[in-house]
C-alpha positions in Angstrom: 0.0 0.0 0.0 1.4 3.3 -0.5 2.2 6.1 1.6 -0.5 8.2 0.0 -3.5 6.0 0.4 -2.3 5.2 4.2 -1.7 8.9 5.2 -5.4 9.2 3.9 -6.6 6.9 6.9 -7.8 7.6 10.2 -5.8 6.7 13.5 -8.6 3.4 14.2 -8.1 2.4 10.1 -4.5 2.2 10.1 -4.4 0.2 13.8 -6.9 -2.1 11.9 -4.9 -2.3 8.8 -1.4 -3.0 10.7 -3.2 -6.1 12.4 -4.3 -7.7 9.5 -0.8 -6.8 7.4 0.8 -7.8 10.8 -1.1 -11.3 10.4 -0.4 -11.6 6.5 2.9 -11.3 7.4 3.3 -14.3 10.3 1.3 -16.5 7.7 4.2 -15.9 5.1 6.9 -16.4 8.0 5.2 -19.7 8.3 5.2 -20.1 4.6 8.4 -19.6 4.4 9.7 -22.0 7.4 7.7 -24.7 5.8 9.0 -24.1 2.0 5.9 -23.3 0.7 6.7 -19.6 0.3 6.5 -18.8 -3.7 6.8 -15.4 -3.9 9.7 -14.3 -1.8 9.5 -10.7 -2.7 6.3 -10.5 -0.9 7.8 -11.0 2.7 10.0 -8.1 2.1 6.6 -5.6 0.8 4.9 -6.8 3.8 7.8 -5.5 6.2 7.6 -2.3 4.4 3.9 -1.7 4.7 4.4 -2.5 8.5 7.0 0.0 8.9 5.5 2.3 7.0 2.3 2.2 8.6 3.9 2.5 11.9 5.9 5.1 10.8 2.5 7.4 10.1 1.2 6.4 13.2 4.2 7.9 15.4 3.2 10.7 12.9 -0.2 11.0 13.6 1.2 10.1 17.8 3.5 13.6 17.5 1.1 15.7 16.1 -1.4 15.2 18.9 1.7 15.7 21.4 2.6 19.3 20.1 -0.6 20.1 20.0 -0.5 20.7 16.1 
């Protein structure tokens, strides 16, 4: 997902969208552990939408801290 369709969420959204790409990511840890992982390049996306939606939500965190 990109950066621009996530900053579009609300605070709840994004919690609710890091669970489930949280969970799509343990099921393709256990892919991969068990050899059944095809697409490789898909672990690495996943770890990138995780980080990136945690990244908007330390964002979102900061604003409401300084009062912007």
């Amino acid at each position: 997902m990109k950066a621009s369709e996530l900053q579009a969420l609300t605070v709840s959204e994004l919690r609710r969208e890091l669970d489930d790409t949280k969970e799509e990511l343990m099921k393709l840890r256990f892919q991969q552990a068990s050899g059944q992982l095809e697409d490789t390049n898909r672990l690495r996306m996943v770890r990138r939408d995780v980080a990136r939606i945690k990244t908007i939500l330390t964002e979102r965190q900061q604003e409401v801290e300084n009062g912007e």
